[in-house]
Structures are given as C-alpha cells and as structure tokens.
C-alpha positions in Angstrom: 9.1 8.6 -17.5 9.4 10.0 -21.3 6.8 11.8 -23.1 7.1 8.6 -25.3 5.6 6.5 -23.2 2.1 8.1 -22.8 1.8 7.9 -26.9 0.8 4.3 -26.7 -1.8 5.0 -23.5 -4.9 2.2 -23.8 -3.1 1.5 -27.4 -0.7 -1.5 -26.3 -3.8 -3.9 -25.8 -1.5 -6.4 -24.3 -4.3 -8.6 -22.4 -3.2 -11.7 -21.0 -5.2 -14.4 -23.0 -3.6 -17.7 -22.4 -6.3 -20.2 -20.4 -5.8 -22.4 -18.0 -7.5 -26.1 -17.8 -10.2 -26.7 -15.4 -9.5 -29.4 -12.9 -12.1 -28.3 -10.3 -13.4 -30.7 -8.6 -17.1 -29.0 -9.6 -18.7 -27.3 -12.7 -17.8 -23.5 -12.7 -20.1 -21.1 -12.5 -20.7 -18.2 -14.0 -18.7 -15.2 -12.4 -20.1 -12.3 -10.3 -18.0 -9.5 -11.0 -18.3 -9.7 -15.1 -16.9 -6.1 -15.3 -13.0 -6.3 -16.5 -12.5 -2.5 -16.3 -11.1 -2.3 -12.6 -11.0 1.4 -12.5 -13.6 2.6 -14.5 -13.2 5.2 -17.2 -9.5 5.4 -15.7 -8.9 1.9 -16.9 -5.9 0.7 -19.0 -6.2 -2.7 -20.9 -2.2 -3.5 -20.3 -0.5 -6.2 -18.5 3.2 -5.4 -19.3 5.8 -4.2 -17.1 5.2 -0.7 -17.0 0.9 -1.6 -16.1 1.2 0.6 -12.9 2.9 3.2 -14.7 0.5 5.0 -17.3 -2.3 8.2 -16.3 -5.7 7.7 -16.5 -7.2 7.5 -20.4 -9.6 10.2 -19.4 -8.2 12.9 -18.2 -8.3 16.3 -19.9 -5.6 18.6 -21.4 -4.8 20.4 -18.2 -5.1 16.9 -15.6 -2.8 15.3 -18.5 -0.3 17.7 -18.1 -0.1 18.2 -14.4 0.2 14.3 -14.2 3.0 14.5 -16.4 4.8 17.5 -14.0 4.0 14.9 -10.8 5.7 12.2 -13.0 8.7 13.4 -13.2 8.5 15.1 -9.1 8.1 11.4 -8.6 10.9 10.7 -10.2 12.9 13.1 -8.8 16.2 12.3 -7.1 17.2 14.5 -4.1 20.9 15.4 -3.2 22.0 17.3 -0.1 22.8 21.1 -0.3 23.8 23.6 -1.5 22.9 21.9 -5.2 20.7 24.3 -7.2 18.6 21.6 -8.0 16.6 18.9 -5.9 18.7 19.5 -2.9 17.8 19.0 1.0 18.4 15.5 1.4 18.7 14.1 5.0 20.3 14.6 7.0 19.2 11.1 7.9 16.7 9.9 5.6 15.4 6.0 4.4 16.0 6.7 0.1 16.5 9.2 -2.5 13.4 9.4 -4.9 9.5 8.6 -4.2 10.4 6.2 -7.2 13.3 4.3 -5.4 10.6 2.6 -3.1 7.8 2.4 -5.5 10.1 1.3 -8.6 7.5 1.2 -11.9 4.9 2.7 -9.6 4.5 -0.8 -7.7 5.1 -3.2 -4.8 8.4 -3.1 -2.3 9.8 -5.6 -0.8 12.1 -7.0 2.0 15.6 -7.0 1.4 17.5 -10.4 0.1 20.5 -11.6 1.6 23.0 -8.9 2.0 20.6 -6.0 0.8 20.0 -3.0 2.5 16.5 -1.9 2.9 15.6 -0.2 -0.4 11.7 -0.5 -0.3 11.0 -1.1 3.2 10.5 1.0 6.3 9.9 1.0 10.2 7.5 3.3 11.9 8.7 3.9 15.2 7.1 4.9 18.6 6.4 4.5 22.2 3.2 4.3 24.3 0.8 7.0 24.6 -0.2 9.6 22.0 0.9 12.5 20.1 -0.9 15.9 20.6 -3.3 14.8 17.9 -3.9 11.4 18.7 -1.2 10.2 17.0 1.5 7.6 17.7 4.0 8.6 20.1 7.2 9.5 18.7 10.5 8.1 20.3 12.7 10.9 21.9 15.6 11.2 19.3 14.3 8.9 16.9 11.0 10.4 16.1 8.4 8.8 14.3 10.2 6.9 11.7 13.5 5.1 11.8 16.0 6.6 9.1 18.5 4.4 8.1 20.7 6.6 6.1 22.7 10.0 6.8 24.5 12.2 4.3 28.1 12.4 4.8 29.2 12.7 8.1 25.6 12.2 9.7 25.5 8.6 11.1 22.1 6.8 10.8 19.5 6.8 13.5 19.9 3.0 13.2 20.2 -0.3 11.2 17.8 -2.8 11.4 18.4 -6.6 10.1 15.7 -9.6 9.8 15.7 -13.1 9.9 12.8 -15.5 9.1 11.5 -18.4 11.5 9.8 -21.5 9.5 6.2 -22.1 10.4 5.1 -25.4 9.6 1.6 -26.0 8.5 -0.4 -29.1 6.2 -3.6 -28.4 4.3 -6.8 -30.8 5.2 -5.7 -33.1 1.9 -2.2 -33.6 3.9 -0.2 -31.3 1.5 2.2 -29.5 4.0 3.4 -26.0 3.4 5.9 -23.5 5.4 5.1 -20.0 6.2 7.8 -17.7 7.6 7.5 -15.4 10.3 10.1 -12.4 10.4 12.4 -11.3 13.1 13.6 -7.6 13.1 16.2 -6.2 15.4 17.6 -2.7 15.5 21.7 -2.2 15.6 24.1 0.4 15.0 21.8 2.8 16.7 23.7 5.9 17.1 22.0 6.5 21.1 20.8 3.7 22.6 17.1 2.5 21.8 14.7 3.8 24.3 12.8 0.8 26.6 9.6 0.4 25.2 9.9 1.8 21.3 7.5 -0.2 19.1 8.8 -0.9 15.6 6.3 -1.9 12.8 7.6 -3.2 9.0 6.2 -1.8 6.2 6.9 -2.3 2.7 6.1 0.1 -0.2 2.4 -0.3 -1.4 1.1 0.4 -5.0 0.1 4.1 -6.0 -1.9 3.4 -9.4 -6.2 4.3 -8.4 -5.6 5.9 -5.3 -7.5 8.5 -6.6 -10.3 6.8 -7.0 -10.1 5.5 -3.4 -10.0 9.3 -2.4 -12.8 10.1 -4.2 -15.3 7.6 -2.3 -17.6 9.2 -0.2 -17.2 8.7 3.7 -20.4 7.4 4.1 -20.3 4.9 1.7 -17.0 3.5 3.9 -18.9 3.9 6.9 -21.5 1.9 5.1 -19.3 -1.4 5.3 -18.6 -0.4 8.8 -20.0 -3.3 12.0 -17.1 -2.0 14.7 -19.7 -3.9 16.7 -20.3 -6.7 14.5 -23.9 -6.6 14.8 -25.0 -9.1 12.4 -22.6 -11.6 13.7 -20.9 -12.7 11.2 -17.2 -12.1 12.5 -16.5 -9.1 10.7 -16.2 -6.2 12.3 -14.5 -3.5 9.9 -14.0 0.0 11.8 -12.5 3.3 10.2 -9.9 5.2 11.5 -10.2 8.7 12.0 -6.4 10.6 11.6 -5.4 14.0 12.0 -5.4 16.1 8.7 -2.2 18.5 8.7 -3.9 20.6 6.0 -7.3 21.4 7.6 -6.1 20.9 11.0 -9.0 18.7 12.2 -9.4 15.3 12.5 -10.8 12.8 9.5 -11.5 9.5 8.3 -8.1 7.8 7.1 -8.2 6.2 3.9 -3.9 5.3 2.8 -0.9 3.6 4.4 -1.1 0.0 6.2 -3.0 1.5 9.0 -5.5 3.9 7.3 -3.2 6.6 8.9 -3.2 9.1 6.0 -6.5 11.2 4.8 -5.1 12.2 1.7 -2.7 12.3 -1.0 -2.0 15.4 -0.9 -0.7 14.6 2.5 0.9 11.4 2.0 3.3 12.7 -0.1 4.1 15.7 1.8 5.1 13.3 4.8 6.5 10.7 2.7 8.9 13.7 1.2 9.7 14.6 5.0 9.8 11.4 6.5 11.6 8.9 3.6 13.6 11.8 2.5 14.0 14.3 4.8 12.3 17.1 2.6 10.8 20.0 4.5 7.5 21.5 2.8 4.8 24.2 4.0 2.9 21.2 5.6 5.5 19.6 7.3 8.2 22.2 7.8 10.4 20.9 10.4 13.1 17.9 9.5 12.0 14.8 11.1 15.2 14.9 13.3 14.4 18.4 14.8 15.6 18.5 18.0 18.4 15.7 17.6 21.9 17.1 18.2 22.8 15.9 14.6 20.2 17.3 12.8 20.9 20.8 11.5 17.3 23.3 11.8 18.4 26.9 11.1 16.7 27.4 8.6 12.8 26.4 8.0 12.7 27.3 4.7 10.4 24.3 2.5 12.7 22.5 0.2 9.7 21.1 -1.8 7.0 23.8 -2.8 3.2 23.3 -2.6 3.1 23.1 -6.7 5.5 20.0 -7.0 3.6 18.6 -3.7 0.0 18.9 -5.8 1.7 17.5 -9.0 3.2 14.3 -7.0 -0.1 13.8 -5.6 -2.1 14.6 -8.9 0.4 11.6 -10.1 -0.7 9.2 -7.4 -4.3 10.0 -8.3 -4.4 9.6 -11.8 -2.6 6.9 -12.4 -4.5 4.1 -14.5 -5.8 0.9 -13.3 -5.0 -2.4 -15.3 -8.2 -4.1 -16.6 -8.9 -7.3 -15.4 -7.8 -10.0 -17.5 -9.2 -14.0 -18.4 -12.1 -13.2 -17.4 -13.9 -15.8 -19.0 -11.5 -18.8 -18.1 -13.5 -21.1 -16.3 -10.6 -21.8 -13.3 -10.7 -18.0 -12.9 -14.7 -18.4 -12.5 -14.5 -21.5 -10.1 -11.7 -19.1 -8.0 -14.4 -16.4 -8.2 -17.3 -19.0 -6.5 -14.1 -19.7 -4.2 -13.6 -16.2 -3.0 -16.8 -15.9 -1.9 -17.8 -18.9 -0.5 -14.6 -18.2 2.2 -16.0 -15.2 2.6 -13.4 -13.2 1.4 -15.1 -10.5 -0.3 -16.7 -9.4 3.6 -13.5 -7.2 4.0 -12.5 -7.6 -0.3 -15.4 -6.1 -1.7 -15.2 -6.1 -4.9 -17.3 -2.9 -6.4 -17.4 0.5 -4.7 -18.5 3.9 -6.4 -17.2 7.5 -6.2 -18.5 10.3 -5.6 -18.2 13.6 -7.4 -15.0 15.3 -7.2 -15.4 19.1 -7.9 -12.1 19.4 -9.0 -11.5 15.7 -10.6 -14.0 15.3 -13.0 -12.2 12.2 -14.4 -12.6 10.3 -11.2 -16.3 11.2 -10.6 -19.1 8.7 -10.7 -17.3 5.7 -11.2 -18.1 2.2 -10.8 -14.6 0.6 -9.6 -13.5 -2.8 -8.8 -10.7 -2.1 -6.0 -11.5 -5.3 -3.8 -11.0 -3.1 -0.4 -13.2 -2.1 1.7 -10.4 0.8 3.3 -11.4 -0.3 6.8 -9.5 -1.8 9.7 -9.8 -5.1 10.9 -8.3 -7.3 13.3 -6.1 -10.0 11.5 -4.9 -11.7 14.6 -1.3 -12.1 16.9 0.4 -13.6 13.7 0.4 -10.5 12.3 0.1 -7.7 14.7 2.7 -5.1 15.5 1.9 -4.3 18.5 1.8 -0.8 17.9 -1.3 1.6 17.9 -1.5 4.5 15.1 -4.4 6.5 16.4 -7.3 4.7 16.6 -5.9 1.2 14.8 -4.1 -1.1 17.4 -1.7 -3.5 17.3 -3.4 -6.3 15.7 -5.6 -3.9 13.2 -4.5 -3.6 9.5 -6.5 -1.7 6.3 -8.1 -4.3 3.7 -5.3 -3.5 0.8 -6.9 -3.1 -2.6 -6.6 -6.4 -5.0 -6.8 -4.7 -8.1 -4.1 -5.7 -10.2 -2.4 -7.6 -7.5 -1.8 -10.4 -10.6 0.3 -8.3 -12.2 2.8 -7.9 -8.9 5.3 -10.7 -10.7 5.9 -8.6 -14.0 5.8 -5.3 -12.7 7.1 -5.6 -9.7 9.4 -8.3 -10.3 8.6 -10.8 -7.3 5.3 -12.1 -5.0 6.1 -10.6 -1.9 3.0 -9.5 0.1 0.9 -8.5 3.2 2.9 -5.1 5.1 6.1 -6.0 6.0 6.3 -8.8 2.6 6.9 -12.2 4.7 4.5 -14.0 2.6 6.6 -15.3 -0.9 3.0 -16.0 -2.8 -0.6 -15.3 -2.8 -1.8 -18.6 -0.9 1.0 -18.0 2.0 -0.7 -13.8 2.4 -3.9 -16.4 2.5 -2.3 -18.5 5.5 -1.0 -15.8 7.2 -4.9 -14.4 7.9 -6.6 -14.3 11.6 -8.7 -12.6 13.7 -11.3 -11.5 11.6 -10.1 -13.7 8.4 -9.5 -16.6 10.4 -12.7 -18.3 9.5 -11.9 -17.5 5.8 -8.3 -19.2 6.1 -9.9 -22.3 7.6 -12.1 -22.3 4.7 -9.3 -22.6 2.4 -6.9 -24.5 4.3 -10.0 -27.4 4.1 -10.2 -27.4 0.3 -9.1 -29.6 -2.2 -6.0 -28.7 -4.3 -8.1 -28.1 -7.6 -10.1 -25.5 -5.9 -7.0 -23.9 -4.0 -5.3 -23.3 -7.0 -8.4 -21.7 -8.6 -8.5 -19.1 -6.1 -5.3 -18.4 -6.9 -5.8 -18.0 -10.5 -8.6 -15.9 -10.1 -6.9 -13.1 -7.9 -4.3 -13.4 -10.5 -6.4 -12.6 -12.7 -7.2 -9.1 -10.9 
C-alpha cells in the first residue's frame, strides 16, 4: 500500500449512518455492548473498502514504521530463482503473495465456476500424529496440498468442488436452501494415499490479531467448560499446539483449528507452506523428500526481519468501529443474539494483557466476539480430520468484529472455513453440536426478528 494512504488514518470518518425501520415484532431494548470502538485504542472509524487495511491509530514512531516495512512484505510477490529480488517460489506452492489470499487484508473465498483456487486451501493428512502432536503428514504430499508448480514442476494435485442443495423451512414456513460442498482431488501427480484426510479452508481476516495475541491464557481458559460443568451445552476447550520458536508446546490461538500460537509463526509457515518460502523457522521446503522437489541448499529465502515485519503487520492492523449503533433493528438483533445464546462461544468483550514489547495493544478493552476456543459444531460441518488436540467436528469461535463490512471489502458474503454459506443467516443454519440449540432458536423466530439479527452482526 502507498505512503498515501496512512495520511488519512482515523481522518476518513466514513461511518455507515443510514437506519433501518423497525418491524420487530417487540419494542427494542436498549443494547448491551454500547461501546462502538471494537478494538480499543487501535480502532479506526472507517467502513470503506480498504477498512481492513489501515495500522492501528496508536502506534508510535518506531511500531508505525515497522508496520509500514510488513506492509509492503505482505505485499510482496515471490518469483522462482535465481531473481535478485523476492525469489524462491515453489517449487509447488498454492499463490504468490500473503496478499493474493487475503486481497485488502480480508476474507477468501471458494472459487466460482471455472476459477482456480485463489484464496482457498486444503490441509492434508493421514491418521496418527506428527512427532509433536501434530497432524500426520501424507508421504509425498506433506501437510498441505499445493496446487501450483513453477515451470516444469507439476502440482501435487488439483482439487474441484461441487455443491449439494440442502433443503430446509423456517417455523413461519419460509423455506431456504443451504449447500453442502463436495471436494475431490485429480490430477494428482502419484496416486492419493488410502486414508488422506482433506479439510477446506478459506483465507480468514488479519486486521486485530494482535490484540487476540495479547490476551492472557488464563483469561481463555477462563471461558473454558471442556466438561460442561454448568450444563448448559457449551463446552469450549483450548488447543494446545506446538511452538516452532520455543520448541515447547502452547495454547493455540489462529487458523480454523486454533493450530497456530503466534503470528510470528503463522506467517513463517504460511510463507513455507502457501509459498514455498524457506525461513530460519521453517527451513526445509514443504516437499523435502519428494523426488521433484529440489533441497540442496537450506539457505532461508525469507530472513527473520521481513518475518517480524509481516507479523508486526498482522498485529497492528486497525479494527473498524462498530457502526448504527443506535438503530433500534440493530438493538432488537442485539436482544436476539443473546437470547439464542450466541454470545456463549461469541463473547462480545475480552481484555488484553500487557505486552512488554506492544505497548499499543496493552490494556485494552476489545469487542472481538470470539472466545478463541474450540467447540464442537456438529457432522454438517466436520472434516473429519484431527489437528492436535481439535478433532474432526471441533472448529475455533471466528471473531465477528467487522464481519459487516465482508461485502465492501471483501467483495462477497461467503463464510464459515471452507465459504459454503453465501450469507450470514445460511453460516447461522449451518451450526450444530454445541450451536445447535442456538440455530433452533433462530430457525423458530419470526421474520422481523431474523432479519434483526442480521442487521445487528452487520453492524459489527
């Protein structure tokens, strides 16, 4: 992004304003979360296009600047050798740039008809464990399945999906149709091994995840029940992944699956495993050990600097305020969302802790709507496939902040992890296990209460 651009930080002002009637079928009342800034002092009061896109209004001289290096590491488009810049690419990778999946800093999706997969990826692996409790990964696949090669390096595979209607009707007889998504590998270039799990994922927002890393494990743990002990159906749990930096084991906190502990780390495996970029924490090529996959030399093609700047990014980027705050269909939706239940796993305000080296993101009172635990969301939307202590039908509470703003910045409504819901109310439908009571509860309302749920998460 251009210098340009950070000029007008917090100075745009472009809050969403325009009301909606309220055909409730009962009197709003008043809402719970009054607080619009989202993200505390990191808040931006924008709800353009580029909302995902601009740091934190608080940070000093020296975080401004490093967020500004990670911007344009983030940015970054990787060739294959010998170029003097950016090269290492491949030699099988899924995309180019950390950008290409998380275009303005937002939400991927699945392909359209005749697309390849741009924003979209498959984790890969077969039963049992790694050394460190890890998925298993799938001999001459790996962990991940790449879907591009440089030249003359086929693919490890192509995968196509089709969609199977689900038919459904909501108590006041208004019928709706969900669609459940079919994946199949071809084109591998060895045969798939019996037994690989495959599991969709589509590109998640990176604006406040610095915020979320700056929440102190006990707090988390403090929204745990793995037991459910005060029986009300919930029964969150953390996961506990291996740390590549420390070399221990620790709570998870990012990806679908709570499978990363830090950003630091996501990005350093995200550069190996979307793009086939060696560093000093990952510094073998994800293909090591396949007969197409060249590993004589180990040297990192990413140094630790550009890895701490693209994860300094990730961290200080600004959350969008809330916006209509005071529209009375967005304060019925509020008295909606709770009554289902929904804030159980959604909860709405969490606080950080101090960050020694983050002053920025210390102390704050943030609205993120997550709870960063894992909970069982039922066999609609399982994949089946374990990533150390998560199983097959577990799945991290997402954040909601700014989820309203998906359309503009984004440029569609495609949600839950592998984007088979086309709107807010299907991702509703879609819930189980855990949320199934919640999705009864909304599947029983009237219309004029539906669609105020609605508005109100739109208004996140």
């Amino acid at each position: 992004m251009a210098l340009s651009r950070y000029s007008t930080t917090a100075l745009l002002g472009l809050v969403l304003v325009a009301g909606c009637g309220n055909d409730s079928t009962t009197e709003p009342t008043p809402p719970t979360t009054t607080d619009a800034r989202s993200g505390g002092q990191t808040t931006i009061i924008n709800a353009s296009s580029a909302a995902f896109s601009f740091p934190a209004p608080n940070l000093d001289g020296d975080a401004f600047n490093l967020h500004v290096e990670g911007d344009a590491a983030f940015e970054a488009t990787f060739v294959t050798a010998p170029a003097s810049v950016n090269a290492g690419l491949g030699p099988v990778y899924n995309n180019t740039s950390c950008i290409s999946c998380h275009a303005r800093d937002g939400r991927g999706r699945p392909p359209f008809a005749g697309e390849n997969f741009s924003s979209m990826l498959f984790r890969i692996s077969i039963p049992g464990a790694d050394n460190q409790g890890g998925p298993n990964p799938v001999p001459g696949f790996g962990g991940q399945l790449q879907d591009r090669g440089v030249f003359g390096i086929p693919a490890e595979g192509k995968v196509s999906v089709t969609y199977i209607d689900r038919q459904g009707t909501f108590a006041d007889g208004l019928p709706y149709t969900l669609r459940e998504p079919r994946y199949v590998v071809a084109s591998s270039y060895r045969p798939i091994p019996a037994g690989m799990m495959l599991s969709p994922r589509v590109a998640p927002p990176v604006f406040g995840l610095g915020l979320l890393e700056a929440i102190p494990e006990s707090a988390l743990l403090a929204n745990a029940d793995p037991s459910d002990q005060n029986g009300d159906g919930i029964s969150g749990r953390a996961n506990y992944v291996w740390d590549a930096q420390a070399n221990n084991t620790t709570i998870g906190r990012f990806g679908w699956k709570a499978n990363t502990p830090s950003l630091l780390q996501q990005a350093a495996a995200a550069y190996n495993n979307d793009m086939g970029i060696t560093s000093t924490m990952f510094t073998l090529e994800t293909c090591h050990g396949q007969p197409q996959c060249d590993t004589s030399s180990n040297d990192p093609e990413v140094d630790l600097q550009t890895l701490k700047a693209a994860a300094h990014y990730t961290a200080t980027l600004a959350v969008p305020a809330r916006r209509v705050l005071n529209d009375p269909k967005v304060q019925r939706g509020e008295v909606v969302f709770r009554a289902a239940n929904c804030n159980s796993c959604h909860i709405e305000t969490l606080h950080t802790g101090v960050a020694p080296d983050a002053p920025y993101l210390s102390n704050q009172i943030i609205h993120p709507y997550t709870d960063l635990l894992l909970h069982d969301m039922g066999e609609g939307l399982a994949d089946n496939r374990p990533d150390y202590l998560a199983d097959g039908r577990e799945w991290r509470t997402p954040p909601l902040w700014g989820i309203g703003l998906t359309r503009i910045v984004s440029g569609h409504t495609f949600f839950l992890h592998d984007g088979r819901a086309r709107d807010l109310m299907e991702a509703i439908l879609w819930h189980g296990g855990e949320a199934e009571a919640a999705r009864n509860y909304v599947q029983q309302l009237p219309r004029a209460d539906r669609d105020a749920l609605i508005v109100f998460l739109e208004s996140l």
